[in-house]
C-alpha positions in Angstrom: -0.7 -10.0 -11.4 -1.9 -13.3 -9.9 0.0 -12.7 -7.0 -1.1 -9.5 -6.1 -4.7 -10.6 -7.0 -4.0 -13.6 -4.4 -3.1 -11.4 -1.8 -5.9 -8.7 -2.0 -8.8 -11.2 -2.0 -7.3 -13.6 0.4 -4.0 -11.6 2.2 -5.3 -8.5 2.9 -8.6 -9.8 4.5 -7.1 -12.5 6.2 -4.4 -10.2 7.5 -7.0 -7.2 8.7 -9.1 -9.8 10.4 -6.6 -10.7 12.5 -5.7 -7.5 13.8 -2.3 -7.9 11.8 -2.4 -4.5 9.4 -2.0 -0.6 9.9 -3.4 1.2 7.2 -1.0 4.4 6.3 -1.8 5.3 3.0 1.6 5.2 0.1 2.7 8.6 -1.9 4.9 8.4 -4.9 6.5 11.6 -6.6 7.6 13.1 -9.0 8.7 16.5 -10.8 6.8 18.1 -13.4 8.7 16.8 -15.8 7.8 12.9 -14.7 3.9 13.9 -14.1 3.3 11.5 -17.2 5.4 8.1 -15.4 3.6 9.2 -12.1 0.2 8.9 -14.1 1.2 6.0 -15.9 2.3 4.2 -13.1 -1.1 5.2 -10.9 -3.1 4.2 -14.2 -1.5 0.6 -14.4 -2.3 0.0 -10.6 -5.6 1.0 -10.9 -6.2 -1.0 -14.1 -5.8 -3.8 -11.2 -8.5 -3.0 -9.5 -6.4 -1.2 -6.5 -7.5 2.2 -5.1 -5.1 4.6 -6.5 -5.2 8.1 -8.0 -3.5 11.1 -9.5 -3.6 13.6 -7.1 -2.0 17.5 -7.0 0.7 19.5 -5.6 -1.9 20.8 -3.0 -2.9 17.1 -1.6 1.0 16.4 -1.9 1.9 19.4 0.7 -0.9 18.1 2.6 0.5 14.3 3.2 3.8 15.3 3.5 4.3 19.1 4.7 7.4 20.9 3.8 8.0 19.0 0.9 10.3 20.9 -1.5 7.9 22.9 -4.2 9.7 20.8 -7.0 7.5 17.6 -6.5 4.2 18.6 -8.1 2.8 15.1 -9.1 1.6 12.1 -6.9 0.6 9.0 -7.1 -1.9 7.6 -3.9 -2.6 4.0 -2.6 -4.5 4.9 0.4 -4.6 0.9 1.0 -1.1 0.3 1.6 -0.5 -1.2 5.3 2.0 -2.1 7.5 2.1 -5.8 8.5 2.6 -6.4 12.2 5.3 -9.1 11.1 6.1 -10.0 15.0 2.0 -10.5 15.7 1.9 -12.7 12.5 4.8 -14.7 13.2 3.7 -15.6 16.8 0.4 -16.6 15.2 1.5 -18.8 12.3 3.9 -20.4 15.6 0.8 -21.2 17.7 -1.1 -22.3 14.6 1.7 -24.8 14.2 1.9 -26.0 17.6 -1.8 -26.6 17.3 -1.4 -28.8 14.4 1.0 -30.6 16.1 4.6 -29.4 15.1 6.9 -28.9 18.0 
C-alpha cells in the first residue's frame, strides 16, 4: 500500500507533467456468478483512495462492444495509463548526462 500511495502522489503527477502517460481507462470482468469478487476487488481499490467503481452489463458493452453476454459485472479504473517507457527512458538518460554520468 505504500507503494502505490508513493506512486499516485509523486509517480503519476511527475509522470503526467512530463508528457509521459496516456490515460485509457482499465475494465475487469467477470460472470454473474463472480459479480461479488468483481465488487470486492473494486471495493478494496477504492478503499485506497483510487477512482474505481462497480459498473453494469450496459457500461460493459459500451467499453468493449461485442463482448460475449456472459460477462455482466465490471470493475473500472478510469485512471489507469500507459507509460511512454521510450519518452521516460530518454529523459532519465539526459537527466543523467546532466548530472554528469557519461
Amino acid at each position: 500500500a505504500a507503494v502505490l500511495e508513493h506512486a499516485r502522489k509523486v509517480g503519476g503527477p511527475a509522470l503526467r507533467a512530463l508528457g509521459m502517460l496516456s490515460r485509457r481507462g482499465a475494465l475487469y470482468i467477470g460472470r454473474a456468478d463472480e459479480a461479488g469478487q468483481v465488487e470486492a476487488f473494486a471495493s478494496e481499490f477504492a478503499a485506497l483512495g483510487l477512482d474505481f467503481s462497480v459498473v453494469d452489463r450496459a457500461r460493459i458493452a459500451a467499453i468493449v462492444p461485442g463482448l460475449r453476454p456472459a460477462w455482466t459485472s465490471g470493475a473500472w479504473d478510469p485512471d489507469c495509463a500507459d507509460i511512454d517507457v521510450g519518452g521516460l527512458h530518454q529523459h532519465y538518460l539526459g537527466a543523467a548526462r546532466r548530472a554528469g554520468a557519461e
